[in-house]
C-alpha positions in Angstrom: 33.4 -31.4 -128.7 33.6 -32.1 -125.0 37.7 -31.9 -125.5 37.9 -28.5 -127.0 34.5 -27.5 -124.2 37.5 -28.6 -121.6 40.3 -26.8 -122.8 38.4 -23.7 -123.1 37.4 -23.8 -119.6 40.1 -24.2 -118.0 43.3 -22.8 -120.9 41.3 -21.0 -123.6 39.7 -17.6 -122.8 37.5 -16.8 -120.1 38.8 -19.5 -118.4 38.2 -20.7 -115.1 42.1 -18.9 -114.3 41.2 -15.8 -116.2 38.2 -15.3 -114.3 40.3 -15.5 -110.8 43.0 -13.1 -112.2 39.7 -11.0 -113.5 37.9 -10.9 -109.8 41.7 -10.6 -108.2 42.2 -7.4 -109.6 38.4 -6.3 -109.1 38.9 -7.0 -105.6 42.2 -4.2 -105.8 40.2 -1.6 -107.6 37.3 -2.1 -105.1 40.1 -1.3 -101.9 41.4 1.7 -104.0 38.0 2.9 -104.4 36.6 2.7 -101.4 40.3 4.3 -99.9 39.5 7.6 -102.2 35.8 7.6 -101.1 36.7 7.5 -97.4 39.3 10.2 -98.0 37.4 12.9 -100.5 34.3 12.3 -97.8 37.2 13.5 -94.9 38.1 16.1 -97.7 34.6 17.7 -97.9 34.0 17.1 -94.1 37.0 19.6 -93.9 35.9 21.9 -96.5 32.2 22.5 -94.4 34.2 23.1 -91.5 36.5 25.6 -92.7 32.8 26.9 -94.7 31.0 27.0 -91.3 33.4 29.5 -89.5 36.2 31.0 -87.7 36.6 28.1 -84.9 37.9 25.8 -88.0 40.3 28.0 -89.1 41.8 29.0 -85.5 41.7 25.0 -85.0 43.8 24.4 -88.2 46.2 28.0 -87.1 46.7 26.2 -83.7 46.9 22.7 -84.4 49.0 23.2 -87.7 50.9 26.1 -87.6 51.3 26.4 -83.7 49.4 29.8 -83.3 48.2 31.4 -80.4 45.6 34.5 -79.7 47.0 37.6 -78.3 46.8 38.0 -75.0 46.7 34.3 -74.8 49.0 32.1 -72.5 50.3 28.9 -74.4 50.9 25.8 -72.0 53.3 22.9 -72.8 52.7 19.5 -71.1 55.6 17.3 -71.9 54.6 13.5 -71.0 57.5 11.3 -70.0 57.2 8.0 -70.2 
């Protein structure tokens, strides 16, 4: 009895190597999760901006697409290093 207790604890299943592999790949899932949580919570961050108003959108026009107002004057500062 204590023979075949032994070799299911440490071969047979739910071993003592099954339940490693078991938390190992937990421990994966758990990174991936929490990597979509952070980005969908960035996601709806940026949906409330672009929700909130014009500022957001002429951010994203500027930032993103390079646009300026008219009658605006666009500055280049080119850092050498």
């Amino acid at each position: 009895m204590i023979i075949h207790l032994q070799y299911r604890l440490w071969v047979g299943d739910g071993s003592v190597a099954q339940v490693k592999e078991y938390q190992a790949r937990l421990d994966v899932l758990e990174e991936k999760v929490k990597a979509k949580k952070e980005r969908n919570e960035a996601l709806y961050a940026e949906i409330e901006d672009l929700r909130k108003g014009q500022e957001a959108i002429e951010e994203r026009a500027r930032d993103e697409l390079g646009m300026i107002k008219e009658k605006e004057t666009f500055f280049q500062v080119i850092e050498e290093k």
